[in-house]
N, C-alpha and C positions, 0 to 999 in steps of 0.2 A: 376826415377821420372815418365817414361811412364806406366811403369807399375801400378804404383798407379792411374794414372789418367785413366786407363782402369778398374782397382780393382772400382775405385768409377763410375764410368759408369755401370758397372752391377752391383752394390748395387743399383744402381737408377733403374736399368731395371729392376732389379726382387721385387723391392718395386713396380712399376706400375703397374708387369704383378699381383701379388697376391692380390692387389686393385682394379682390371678390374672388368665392372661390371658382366663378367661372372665367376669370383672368380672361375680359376683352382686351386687352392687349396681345396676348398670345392667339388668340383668334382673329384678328389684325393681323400679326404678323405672318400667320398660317396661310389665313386668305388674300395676301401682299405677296408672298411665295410662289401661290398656286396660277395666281396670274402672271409674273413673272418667268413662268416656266410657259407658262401659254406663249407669251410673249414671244420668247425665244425660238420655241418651237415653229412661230409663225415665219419671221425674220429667217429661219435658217432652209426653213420651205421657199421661203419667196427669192432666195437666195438660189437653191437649186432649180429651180424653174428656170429662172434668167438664165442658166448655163445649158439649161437645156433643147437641144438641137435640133427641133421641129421648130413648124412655122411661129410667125407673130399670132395669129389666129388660135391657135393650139393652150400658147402660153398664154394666151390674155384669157381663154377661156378657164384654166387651170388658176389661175390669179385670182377668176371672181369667187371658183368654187371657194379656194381657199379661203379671200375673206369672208367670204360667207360663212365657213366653218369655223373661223378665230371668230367672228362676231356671236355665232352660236355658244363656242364654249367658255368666252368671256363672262356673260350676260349671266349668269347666274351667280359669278362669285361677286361682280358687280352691283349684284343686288344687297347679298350677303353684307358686301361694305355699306351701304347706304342703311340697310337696320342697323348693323354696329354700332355706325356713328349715332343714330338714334337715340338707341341704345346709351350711350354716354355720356349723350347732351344729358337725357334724362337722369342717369343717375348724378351729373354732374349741379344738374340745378334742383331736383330733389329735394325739398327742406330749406330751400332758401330763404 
């Protein structure tokens, strides 16, 4: 029986916290977007390179930049996720 009455306590708490009016859900979804597009952009770079018609040497050097630069421009939205979640835990266990 406690158990349920804790199970309905956080169905109440994560109905508040995804109602709030700064809607971490939608900032979630924003910063799930943004890397996504990182993503793609990475994949469609690593994609051109491979077709491109200099040496092994050339492209492998062009390969690290790149990850180099998807790891650079990931790393902050990366971050952004792990306060979110934070964020959530917190408001989710809150008054418990």
């Amino acid at each position: 029986m406690r158990s349920h009455a804790l199970a309905h306590r956080l169905k109440a708490r994560a109905k508040e916290a995804f109602q709030s009016p700064d809607d971490l859900l939608s900032e979630v979804q924003t910063t799930l977007a943004a890397l996504a597009d990182i993503e793609c952009r990475f994949e469609r770079d690593c994609e051109r390179i491979e077709r491109w018609p200099n040496s092994e040497a050339a492209r492998a050097r062009l390969r690290a930049e790149r990850e180099s630069r998807h790891s650079r421009e990931r790393e902050p939205y990366l971050r952004k996720l792990d306060k979110l979640q934070d964020k959530m835990r917190a408001d989710l266990t809150s008054g418990l």
